[in-house]
KEDRENZA-101305 format. One line per 3 residues: number of its first residue (from 1); for each residue y, z, x of N, C-alpha, C. Coordinates in nm, 4 decimals, always signed. Layout:
N
NUM	Y Z X Y Z X Y Z X ~ ...
END
This chain:
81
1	-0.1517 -0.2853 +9.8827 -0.1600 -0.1421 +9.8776 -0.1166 -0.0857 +10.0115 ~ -0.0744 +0.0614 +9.9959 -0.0372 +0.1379 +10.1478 -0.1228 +0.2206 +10.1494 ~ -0.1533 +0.2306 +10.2888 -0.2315 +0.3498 +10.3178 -0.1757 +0.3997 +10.4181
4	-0.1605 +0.5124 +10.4401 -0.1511 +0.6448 +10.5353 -0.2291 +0.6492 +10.6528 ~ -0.2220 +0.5972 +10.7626 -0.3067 +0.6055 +10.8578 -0.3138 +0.7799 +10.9156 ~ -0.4017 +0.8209 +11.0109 -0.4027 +0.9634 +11.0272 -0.4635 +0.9287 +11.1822
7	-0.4073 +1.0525 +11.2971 -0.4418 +1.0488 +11.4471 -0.4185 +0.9398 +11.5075 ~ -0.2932 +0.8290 +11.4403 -0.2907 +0.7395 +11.5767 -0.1186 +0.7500 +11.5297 ~ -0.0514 +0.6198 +11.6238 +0.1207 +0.6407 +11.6074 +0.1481 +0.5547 +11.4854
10	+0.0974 +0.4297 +11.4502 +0.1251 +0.3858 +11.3358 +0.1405 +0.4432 +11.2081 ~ +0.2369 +0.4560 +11.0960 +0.2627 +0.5472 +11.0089 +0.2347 +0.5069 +10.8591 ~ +0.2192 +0.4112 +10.8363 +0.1954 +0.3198 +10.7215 +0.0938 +0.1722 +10.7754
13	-0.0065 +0.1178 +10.6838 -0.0465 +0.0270 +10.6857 -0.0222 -0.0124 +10.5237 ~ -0.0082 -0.1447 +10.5690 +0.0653 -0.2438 +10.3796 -0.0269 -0.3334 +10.4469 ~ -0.1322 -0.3653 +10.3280 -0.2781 -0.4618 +10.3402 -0.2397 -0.5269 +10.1636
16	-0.2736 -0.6558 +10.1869 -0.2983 -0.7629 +10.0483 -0.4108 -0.8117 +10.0785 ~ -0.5123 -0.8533 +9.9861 -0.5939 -0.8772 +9.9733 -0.6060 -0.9954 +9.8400 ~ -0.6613 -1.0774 +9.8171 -0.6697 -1.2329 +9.7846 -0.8368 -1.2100 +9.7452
19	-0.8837 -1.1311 +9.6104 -1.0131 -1.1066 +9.6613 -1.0797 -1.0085 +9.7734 ~ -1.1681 -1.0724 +9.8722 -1.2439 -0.9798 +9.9627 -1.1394 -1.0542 +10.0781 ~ -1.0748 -1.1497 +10.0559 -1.0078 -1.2417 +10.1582 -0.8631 -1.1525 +10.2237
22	-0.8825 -1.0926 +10.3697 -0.7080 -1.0990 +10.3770 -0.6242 -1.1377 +10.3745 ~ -0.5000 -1.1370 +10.2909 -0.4080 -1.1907 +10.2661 -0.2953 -1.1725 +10.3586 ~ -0.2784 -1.0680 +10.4135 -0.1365 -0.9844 +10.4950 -0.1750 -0.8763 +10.4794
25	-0.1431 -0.7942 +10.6570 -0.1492 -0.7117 +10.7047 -0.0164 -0.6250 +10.8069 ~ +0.0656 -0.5400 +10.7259 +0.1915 -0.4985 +10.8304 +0.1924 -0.3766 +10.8652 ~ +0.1779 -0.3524 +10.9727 +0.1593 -0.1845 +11.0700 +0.3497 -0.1601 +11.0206
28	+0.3963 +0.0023 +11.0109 +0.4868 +0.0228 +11.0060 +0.4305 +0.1673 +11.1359 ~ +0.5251 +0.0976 +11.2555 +0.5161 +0.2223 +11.4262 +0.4409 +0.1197 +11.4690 ~ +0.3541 +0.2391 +11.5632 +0.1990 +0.1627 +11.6382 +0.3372 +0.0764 +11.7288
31	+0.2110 +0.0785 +11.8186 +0.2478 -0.0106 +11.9359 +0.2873 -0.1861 +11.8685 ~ +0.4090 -0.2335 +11.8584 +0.4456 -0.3644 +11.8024 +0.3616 -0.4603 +11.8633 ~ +0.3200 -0.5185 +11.9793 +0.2813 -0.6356 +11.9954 +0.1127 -0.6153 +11.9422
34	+0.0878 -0.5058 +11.9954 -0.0873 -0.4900 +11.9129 -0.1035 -0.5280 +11.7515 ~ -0.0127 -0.4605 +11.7250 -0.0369 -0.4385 +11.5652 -0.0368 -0.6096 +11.4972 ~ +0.1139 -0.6419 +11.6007 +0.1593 -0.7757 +11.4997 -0.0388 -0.8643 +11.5557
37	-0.0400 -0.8846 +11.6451 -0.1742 -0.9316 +11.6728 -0.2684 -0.8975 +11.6257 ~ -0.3026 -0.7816 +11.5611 -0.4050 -0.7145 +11.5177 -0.4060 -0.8306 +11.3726 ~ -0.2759 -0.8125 +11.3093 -0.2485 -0.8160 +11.1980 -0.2806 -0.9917 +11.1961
40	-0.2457 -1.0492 +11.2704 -0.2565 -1.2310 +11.2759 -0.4357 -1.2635 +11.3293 ~ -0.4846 -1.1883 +11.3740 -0.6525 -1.2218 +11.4071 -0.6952 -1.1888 +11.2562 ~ -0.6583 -1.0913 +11.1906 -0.7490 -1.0657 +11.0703 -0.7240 -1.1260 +10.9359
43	-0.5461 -1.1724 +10.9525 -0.5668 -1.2422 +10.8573 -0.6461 -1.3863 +10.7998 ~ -0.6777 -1.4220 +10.6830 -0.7679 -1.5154 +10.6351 -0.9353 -1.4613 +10.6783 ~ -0.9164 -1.3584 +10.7371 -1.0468 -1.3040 +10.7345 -1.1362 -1.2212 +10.5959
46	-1.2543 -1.2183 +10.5657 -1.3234 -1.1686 +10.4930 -1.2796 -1.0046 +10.4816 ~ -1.2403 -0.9445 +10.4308 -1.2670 -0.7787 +10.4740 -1.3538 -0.7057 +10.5127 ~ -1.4927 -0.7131 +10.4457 -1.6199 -0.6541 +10.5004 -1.6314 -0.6963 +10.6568
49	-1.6154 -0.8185 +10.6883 -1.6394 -0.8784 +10.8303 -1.5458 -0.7781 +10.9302 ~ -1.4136 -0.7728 +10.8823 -1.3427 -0.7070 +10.9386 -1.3730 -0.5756 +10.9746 ~ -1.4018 -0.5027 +10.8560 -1.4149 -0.3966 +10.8760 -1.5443 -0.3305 +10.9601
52	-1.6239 -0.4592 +10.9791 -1.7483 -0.4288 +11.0346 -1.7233 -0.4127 +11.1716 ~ -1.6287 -0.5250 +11.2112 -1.5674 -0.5483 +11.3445 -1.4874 -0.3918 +11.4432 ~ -1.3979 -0.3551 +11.3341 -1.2856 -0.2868 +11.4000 -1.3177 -0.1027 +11.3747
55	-1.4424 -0.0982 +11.2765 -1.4889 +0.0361 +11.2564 -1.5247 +0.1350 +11.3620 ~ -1.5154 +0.2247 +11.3496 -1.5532 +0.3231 +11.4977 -1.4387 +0.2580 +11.6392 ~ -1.3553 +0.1954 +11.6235 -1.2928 +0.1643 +11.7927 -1.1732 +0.2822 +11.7975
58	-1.1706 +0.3600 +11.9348 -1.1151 +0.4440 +11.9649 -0.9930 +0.3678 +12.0309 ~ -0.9191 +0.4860 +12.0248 -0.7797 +0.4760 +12.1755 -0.7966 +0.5652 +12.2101 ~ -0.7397 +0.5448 +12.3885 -0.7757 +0.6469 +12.4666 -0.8701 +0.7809 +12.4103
61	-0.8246 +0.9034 +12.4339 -0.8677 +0.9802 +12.3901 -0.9347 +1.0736 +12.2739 ~ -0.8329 +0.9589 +12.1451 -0.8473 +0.9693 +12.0158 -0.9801 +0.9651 +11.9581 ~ -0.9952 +0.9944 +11.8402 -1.1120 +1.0178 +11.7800 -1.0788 +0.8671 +11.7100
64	-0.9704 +0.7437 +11.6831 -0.9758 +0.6730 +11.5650 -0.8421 +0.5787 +11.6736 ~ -0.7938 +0.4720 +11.5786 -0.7255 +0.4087 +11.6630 -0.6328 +0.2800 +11.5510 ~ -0.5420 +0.1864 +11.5352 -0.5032 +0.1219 +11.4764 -0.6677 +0.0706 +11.4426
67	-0.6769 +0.0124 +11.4776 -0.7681 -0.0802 +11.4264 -0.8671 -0.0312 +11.3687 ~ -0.9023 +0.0860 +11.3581 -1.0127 +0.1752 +11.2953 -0.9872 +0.1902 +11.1920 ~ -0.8344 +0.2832 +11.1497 -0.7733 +0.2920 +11.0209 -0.7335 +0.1861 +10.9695
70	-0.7385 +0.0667 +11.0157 -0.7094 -0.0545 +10.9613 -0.8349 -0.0889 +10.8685 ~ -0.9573 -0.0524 +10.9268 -1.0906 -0.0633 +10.8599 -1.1301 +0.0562 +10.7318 ~ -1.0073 +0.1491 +10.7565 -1.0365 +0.2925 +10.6297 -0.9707 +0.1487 +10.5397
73	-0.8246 +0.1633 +10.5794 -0.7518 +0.0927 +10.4905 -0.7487 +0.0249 +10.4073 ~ -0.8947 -0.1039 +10.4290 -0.9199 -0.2127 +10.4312 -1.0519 -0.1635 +10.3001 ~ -1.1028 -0.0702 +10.3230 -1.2372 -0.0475 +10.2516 -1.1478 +0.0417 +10.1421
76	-1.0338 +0.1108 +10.1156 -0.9731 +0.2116 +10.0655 -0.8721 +0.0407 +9.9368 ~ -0.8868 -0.0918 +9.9854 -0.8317 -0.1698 +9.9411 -0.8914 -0.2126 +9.8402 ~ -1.0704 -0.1897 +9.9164 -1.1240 -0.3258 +9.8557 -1.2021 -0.2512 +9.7001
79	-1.2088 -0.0682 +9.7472 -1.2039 +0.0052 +9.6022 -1.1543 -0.0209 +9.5596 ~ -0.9950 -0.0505 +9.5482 -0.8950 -0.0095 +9.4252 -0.9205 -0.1351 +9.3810 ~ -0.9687 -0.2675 +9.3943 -1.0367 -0.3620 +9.3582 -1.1094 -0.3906 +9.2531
END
């Protein structure tokens, strides 16, 4: 599924899911070396775990951050489920 991230530079998140299991995770923007890393720590991870992890983390000034909307994303996945 895609989701729409909102208040950070990344413009698209594309999340698979295998179950509650991550399958693949690809930032489209966002800072490249974060994202691709973001995206390789979480995969084979649980989603709930994840999302427990990366919920509420800011950038700089922002109210939300890749990795935050990675956790909307992720819970916005595990509905359509």
């Amino acid at each position: 599924m895609d989701y729409r991230p909102t208040g950070v530079c990344s413009q698209l998140i594309h999340v698979e899911l295998d179950g509650t299991t991550i399958k693949n995770v690809e930032f489209l923007g966002g800072c490249n070396g974060n994202t691709k890393g973001l995206s390789s720590l979480v995969r084979g991870m649980d989603a709930n775990e994840a999302i427990s992890r990366l919920e509420g983390i800011t950038c700089g000034s922002k109210a939300t951050s890749c990795p935050d909307q990675l956790a909307h994303a992720l819970r916005q996945a595990l509905n359509e489920n």
